[in-house]
C-alpha positions in Angstrom: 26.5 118.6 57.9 28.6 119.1 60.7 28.0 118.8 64.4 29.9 119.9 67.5 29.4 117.0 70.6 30.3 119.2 73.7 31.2 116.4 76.1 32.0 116.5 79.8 33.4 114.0 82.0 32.0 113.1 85.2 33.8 113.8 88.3 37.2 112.0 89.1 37.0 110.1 86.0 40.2 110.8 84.7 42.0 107.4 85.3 38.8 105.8 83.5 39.4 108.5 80.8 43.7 107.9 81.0 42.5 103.7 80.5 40.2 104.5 77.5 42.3 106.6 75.7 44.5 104.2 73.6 41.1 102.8 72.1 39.6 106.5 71.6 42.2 107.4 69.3 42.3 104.5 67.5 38.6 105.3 67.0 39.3 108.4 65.6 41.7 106.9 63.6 39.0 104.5 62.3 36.5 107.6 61.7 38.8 110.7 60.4 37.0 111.1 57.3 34.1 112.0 59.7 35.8 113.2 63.1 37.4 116.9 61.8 38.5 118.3 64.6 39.0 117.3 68.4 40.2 117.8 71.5 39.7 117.7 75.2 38.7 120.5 77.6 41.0 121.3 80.5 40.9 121.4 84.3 43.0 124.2 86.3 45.6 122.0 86.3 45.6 121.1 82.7 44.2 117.6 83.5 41.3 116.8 80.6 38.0 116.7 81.8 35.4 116.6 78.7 35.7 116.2 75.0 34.7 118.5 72.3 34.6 117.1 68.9 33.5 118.5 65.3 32.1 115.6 63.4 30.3 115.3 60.0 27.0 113.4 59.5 23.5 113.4 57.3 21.7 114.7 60.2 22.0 114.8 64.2 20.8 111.2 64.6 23.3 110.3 62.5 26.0 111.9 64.2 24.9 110.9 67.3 24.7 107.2 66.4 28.8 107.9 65.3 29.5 109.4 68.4 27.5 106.0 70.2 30.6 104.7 69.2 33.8 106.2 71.0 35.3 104.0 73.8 35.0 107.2 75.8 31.1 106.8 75.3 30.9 103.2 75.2 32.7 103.0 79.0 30.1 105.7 81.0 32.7 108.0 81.0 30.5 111.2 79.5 27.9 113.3 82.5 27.0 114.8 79.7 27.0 115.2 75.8 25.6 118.1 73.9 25.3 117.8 70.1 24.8 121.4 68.1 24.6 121.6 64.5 28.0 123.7 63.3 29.2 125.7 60.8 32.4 125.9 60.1 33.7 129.5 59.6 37.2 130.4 60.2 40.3 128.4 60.1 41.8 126.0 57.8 39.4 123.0 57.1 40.4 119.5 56.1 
């Protein structure tokens, strides 16, 4: 099953977000057979300021426990994370 984890950064966080980067990816990295889609919402100026990612697991617990995981999680940076069961409908899946 697949679930969408809308995260958004707390204010000013975007040096802590800039630091944590290098180990987020590689986390991704680690997880692609799980993480399918991902990217980071913008600011007016085009400066990241959340997360959303599309990732697979048995249930939401599940996913939640992966997404426990990212540096980006693991080092406070999240105000908030919303996770929504999702269906994937248009566009080319991997």
């Amino acid at each position: 099953m697949l679930f969408a984890a809308i995260c958004l950064d707390k204010r000013d966080s975007f040096d802590l977000r800039a630091r944590i980067r290098p180990d987020h990816l590689a986390f991704v990295e680690a997880n692609k057979a799980r993480v399918k889609l991902g990217g980071p919402f913008l600011d007016a100026q085009g400066r990241p300021i959340g997360s959303l990612l599309i990732v697979e697991g048995a249930d939401e617990t599940d996913a939640r426990n992966l997404l426990a995981g990212d540096p980006y999680a693991a080092a406070g940076l999240f105000q908030t994370v919303e996770v929504r069961a999702w269906r994937w409908t248009i566009g080319e899946q991997r």
